[in-house]
Every structure is written in C-alpha cells, then in structure tokens.
N, C-alpha and C positions, 0 to 999 in steps of 0.2 A: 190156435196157431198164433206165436205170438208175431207183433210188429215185424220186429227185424229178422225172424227168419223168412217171413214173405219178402221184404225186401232183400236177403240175402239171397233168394230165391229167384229172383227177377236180374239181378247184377250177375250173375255168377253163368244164369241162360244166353243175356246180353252180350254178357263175354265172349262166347262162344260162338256168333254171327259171321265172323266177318274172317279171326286167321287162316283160316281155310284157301280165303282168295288173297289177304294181301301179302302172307307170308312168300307169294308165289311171286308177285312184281318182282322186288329185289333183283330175285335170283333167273330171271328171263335168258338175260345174257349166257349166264351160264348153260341153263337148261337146255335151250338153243345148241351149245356148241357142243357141249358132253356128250346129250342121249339123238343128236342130229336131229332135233325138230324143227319146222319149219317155221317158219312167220305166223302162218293161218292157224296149224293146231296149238303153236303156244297162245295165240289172242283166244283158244276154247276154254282154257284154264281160269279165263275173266268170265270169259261172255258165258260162260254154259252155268256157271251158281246163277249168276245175272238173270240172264231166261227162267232157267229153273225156279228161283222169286218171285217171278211172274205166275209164270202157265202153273204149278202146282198150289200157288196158296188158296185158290178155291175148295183143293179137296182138304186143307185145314179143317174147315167150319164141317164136310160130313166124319171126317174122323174122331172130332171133338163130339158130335153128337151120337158115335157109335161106342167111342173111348173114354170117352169124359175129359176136360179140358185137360187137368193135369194129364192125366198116361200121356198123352197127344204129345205135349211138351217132353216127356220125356223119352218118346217115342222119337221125335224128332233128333231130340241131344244124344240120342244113341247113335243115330244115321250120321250127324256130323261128327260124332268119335271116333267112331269105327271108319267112315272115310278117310277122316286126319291118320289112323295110325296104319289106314293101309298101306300110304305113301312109305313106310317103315320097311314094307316087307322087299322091297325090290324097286330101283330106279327104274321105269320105262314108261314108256308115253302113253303105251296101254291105260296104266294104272292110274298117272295122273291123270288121265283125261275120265276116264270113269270116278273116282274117286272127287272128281269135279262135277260130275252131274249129280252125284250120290250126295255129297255136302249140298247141293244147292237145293236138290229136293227135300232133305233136313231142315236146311234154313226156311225155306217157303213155308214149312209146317210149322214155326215156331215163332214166325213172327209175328204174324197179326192174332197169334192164340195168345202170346204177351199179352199185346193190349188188350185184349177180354179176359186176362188173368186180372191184369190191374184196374179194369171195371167192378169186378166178382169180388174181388178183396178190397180192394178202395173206391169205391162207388161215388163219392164224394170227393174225392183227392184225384183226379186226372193230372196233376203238376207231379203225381209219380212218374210220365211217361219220361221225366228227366233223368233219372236211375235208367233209363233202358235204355234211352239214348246215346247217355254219356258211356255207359257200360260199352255200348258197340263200339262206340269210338275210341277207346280205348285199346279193346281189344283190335282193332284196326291199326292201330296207332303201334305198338308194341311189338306185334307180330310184323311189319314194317321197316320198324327201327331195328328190330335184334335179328333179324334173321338173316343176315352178314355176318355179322358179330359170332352168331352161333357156327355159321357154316365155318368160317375159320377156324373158331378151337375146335370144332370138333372132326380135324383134317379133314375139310373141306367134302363130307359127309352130305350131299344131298337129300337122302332116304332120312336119316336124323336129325336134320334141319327141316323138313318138313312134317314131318311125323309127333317131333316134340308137343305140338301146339294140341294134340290129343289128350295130355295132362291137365288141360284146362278141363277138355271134357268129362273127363273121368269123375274130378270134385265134381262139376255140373250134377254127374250121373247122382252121386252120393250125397248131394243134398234134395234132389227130387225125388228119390227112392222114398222119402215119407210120405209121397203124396198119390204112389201106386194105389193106395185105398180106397181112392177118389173114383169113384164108378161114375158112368153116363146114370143121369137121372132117366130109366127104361120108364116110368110112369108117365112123364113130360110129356105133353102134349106140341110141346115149340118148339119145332126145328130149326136150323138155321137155314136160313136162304137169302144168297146172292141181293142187294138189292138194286138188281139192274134197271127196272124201270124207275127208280128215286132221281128225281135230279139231281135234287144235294149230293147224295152219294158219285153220283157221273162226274159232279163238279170237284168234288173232294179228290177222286181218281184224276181226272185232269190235273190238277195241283201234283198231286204225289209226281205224277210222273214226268211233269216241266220240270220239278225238282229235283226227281234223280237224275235227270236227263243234265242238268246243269252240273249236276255234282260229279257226276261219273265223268261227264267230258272236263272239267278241271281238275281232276284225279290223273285223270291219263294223257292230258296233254300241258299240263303247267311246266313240265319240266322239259319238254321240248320245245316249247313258247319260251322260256326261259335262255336256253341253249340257242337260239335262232334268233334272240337279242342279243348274246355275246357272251353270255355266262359261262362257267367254269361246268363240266359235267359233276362236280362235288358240291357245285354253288345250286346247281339248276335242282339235284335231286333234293338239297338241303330244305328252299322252297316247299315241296311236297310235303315234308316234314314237318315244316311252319301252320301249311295248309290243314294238316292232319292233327297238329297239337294244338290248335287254339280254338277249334270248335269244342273241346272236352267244357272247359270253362261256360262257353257258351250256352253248350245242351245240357248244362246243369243250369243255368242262369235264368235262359227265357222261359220254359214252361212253369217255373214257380213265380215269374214275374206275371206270367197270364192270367193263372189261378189264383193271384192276391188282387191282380188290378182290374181284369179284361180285358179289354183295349185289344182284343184278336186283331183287328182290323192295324191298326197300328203297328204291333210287333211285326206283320204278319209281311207288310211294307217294308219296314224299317229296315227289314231282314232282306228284302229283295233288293231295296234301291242300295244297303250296302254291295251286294251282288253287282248290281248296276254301275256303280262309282268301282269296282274294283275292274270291271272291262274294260271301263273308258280309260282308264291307267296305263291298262296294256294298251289299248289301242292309239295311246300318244305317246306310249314306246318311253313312259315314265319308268322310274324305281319300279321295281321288281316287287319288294318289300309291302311298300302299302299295299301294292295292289291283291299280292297274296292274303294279307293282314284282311283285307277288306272281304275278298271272298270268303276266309274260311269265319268270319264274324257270320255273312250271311249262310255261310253252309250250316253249320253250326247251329241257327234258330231257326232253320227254316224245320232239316228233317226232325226237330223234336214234335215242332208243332203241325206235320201232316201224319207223325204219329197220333198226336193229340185230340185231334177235330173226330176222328170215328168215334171218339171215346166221350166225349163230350156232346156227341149229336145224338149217341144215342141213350136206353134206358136201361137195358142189361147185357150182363157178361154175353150171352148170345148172338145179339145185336150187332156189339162193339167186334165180334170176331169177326161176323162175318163182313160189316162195314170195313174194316182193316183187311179183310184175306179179297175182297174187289178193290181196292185202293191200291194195296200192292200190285194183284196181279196184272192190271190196266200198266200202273206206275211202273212195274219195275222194265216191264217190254218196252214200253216208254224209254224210259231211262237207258236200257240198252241199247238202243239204237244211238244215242245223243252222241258218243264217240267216234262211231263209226258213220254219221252225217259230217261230222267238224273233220276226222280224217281224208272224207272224201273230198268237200270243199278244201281242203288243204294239199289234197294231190291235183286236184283240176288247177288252183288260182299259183298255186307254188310257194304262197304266202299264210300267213294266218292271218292276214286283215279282214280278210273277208269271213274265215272263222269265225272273228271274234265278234263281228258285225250281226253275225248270224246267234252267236250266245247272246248278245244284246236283244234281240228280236224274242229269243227266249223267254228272257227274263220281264220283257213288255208283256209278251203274251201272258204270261206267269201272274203278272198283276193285275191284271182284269180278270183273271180268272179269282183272284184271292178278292176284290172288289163284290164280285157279285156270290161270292160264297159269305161273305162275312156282311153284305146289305141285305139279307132275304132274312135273317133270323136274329133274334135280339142277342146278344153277347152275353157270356154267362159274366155274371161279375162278382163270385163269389164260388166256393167250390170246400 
C-alpha cells in the first residue's frame, strides 16, 4: 500500500469526526424554534457524540481484535454516514437526537483505532498524528463555517443542511473499502487490554481530559464571554471562527516539531501557558482578539499532541489503540462535563469571572499533570 494512500486514508477518516456535531451549533436557534425543542434536548445533540467518545471507545480495541483494525474503521465511518444522512430523511427531534448517539458511538470507534492505524503503518513516524488532527479540525471548522451558508441556498432546508455532511462519508466509505481484506490476525495471541492499572496511561487520560475539558468549554462559551463584553452577536460568533481556524496551522505544526526535536516537555507547556495568557486576557476584559489568538494557538498543539503520547508510549499497533481508546474514554467524559461546570459557575456567580478563574485553575492543574508525564520517561528525540 503505497505512502499516500494510507495517508489519504487517515485524512479523509479525520474528516469525518467532528461535522456530525458542529454542523449542529450554527443552526440551535433555529432548531429550537422550528421543531420546538427545548434548551436541554438541543445541548443532547453536543453532549450525547461527547459521552458517547467516551463511554464506547473502549469497545474499539475488542472489535479491532474480533474485526481487524481496518473493518473497525470502517465499520465506524459507516455508523457516522448513515447517522449524517439520517438527518436527510425527516426533520424531528426524534432523529436528531438518535442519530446523535449513533454518530458519537462511530466516532468513539474510530478514534483511537486512528492512532493504532498510524502506529501499524508508521511505526516510526508518530508526527503523522498531525494529518489526523488537522483533518478533524478541519472538518470541524467547515461544517461550522457553511452550514448557514448551505441552509439559506438551499431554502432554508434543515434535513439538507444537515444531512449534506454525509458526502464526506461516503468517499471515507470508498477509499477504506480496500482495506475490507484486512482480517483480525485469529492466530494472535495479544489482545488488547485497557491499561487501567499503568500509571503513565492514568496520567496520559488525565491530560486528555483537562484538555478536552478546556477546549469544549472555550468552544461553547467564547462567544457568549464575547457578547457579555459588548461584542456584536456577528463579532462574538466571528471569534469562534478565529478559535476554530488557527489551530488547523497549529496541529499540522507542533507534532512534526516534536518528532524532529523532542522537547515534549516544552511544546507540551508552551501550548498550555499560551492557554494560560489567553484567560488572563479575558480576565482583564483585554481585546477579544489575542485572547482568542492565544487560545486556539494552545488548542491547536495541545489536542495533537494527547493524540501523540499513546502512540509514542507504546510498541505496537495494539497497544497504541488501546492506550488511545482509555485516554479518550476517561478524556472525553472529562471533557464533557468542562462546559457544563463553567455554565454552572456562570448561573450561580452571574458573571464569568469567576468562570474563567476556574479554566485558569484547569489549565494549572493540566500542567503538572503534563510535568510529571513528561519527567518519569526519557523523551523520544528522533522518530
């Protein structure tokens, strides 16, 4: 199999992660008014892939060893196509709300089988997880940006604006169909297993999930932190955008900077205290701008490189899955909650100061966690 079609193969998966849920923000207002949904069941259309990332990437690692890594993957990009195009068949709360557990349970299966894809083919080369990263982001970013844009030409079409994003899947589908061939090795003696007793691993899952937990609540609240400084609601959402488009640069950036130099420990910081300096911005009720700039700099190298570290810690494609599918599922529950702590603090105090006082605390905690993962084992410096 040549080079670039495994990498077309990893890009094209990555893609596929993420329009499912963000295609959905945009259009809340709407969704809200049209099919009379409530406040609570539209935050299920976030929060239910979110969970679902969590609580199912464990059964990743046994369907990769009953399936074989590939099927799995494609097994997965089936479940988020078929979700996307359910949305196609009929507007109702029903649907999207199923079709939001159905996508999340996909994604949960595809993501840390990635990064033991990109172990099994580049064993050597972990600075590929920047192809998977930026691909998410991407696709996050996209599905974001156009799906306004789409709902209006296409008379204001809910079921067709959300359903589009299935055409992603479909190539996904027809460039993995080569790799249906790909059986579980039945002679294999190693199966994969959780490694809940590893520290490293415990500490690794701690990191993911301070991280998604930082990302998800500056996802979902930058632009009302925005709006509650005076901003324009065209200026506050614009921000998001900012947020969303300059980690692409990013998570192509630091994971090849890791793999040429080392210096985990460094990047690993760099990426958080940008994090750090981009709170205190807000929290002195500075420019909007840096501050956004600053975060999505640290958004940006952080989630490449909590992809990275499974993949690096361990020795085979096996390992790296299953190391990946407890990182997530710890991280991603983690992570979902991070929004719905800073909204709570934000209805108790009435402010976001204290919010943000509380993501600062995060991102402390985040770096001693990243201190004592990156002081216990020598740093690879070469790859």
């Amino acid at each position: 199999m040549k080079k670039f079609y495994l990498l077309l193969a990893i890009f094209i998966a990555a893609l596929n992660l993420r329009p499912i849920i963000t295609s959905v923000a945009p259009l809340l207002g709407t969704l809200r008014s049209d099919l009379g949904m409530s406040g609570l069941t539209a935050s299920l259309l976030t929060t239910f892939p979110v969970l679902c990332m969590g609580l199912f990437a464990p059964v990743a690692t046994a369907l990769s060893d009953r399936l074989g890594l590939e099927r799995t993957v494609f097994t997965a990009l089936l479940l988020i196509t078929g979700a996307t195009a359910l949305r196609g068949i009929v507007s109702s709360v029903t649907i999207l709300v199923v079709s939001a557990l159905v996508g999340g349970i996909g994604i949960s299966l595809a993501g840390p089988l990635l990064s033991g894809f990109i172990k099994k083919y580049f064993p050597t080369k972990p600075g590929i997880v920047s192809i998977y990263s930026a691909s998410m982001t991407v696709g996050a970013a996209i599905a974001s940006v156009f799906s306004i844009p789409i709902y209006n030409r296409s008379n204001q079409s809910l079921a067709l604006t959300l359903s589009c994003w299935a055409i992603l899947g479909v190539i996904a589908l027809f460039v993995w169909s080569v790799f249906l061939r790909n059986r579980a090795n039945k002679e294999s003696l190693v199966r994969s297993k959780l490694p809940i007793r590893n520290k490293r691993a415990i500490l690794l899952t701690l990191f993911f999930g301070l991280m998604a937990s930082m990302f998800y609540s500056v996802t979902a609240w930058i632009s009302p932190i925005a709006h509650s400084f005076g901003y324009s609601a065209a200026s506050s959402a614009m921000f998001l955008t900012i947020f969303t488009i300059i980690q692409i640069p990013v998570s192509l950036t630091i994971p090849g900077l890791v793999a040429k130099f080392g210096k985990r420990r460094f990047f690993l910081i760099f990426c958080s205290v940008s994090e750090f300096i981009g709170m205190v911005i807000l929290l002195l009720h500075l420019p909007m701008l840096p501050a956004v700039i600053f975060l999505g700099i640290g958004a940006g190298g952080l989630f490449p490189l909590a992809l990275m570290l499974p993949i690096v810690e361990t020795n085979t494609s096996e390992e790296a899955g299953a190391w990946s599918a407890m990182s997530q599922c710890g991280g991603y529950i983690i992570g979902a909650m991070g929004p719905l702590l800073i909204g709570a603090i934000y209805d108790h105090s009435g402010t976001f100061n204290a919010a943000l006082l509380a993501m600062l605390v995060i991102i402390v905690a985040m770096i001693g966690v990243q201190l004592l993962i990156t002081g216990r084992k020598a740093e690879v410096q070469t790859c």
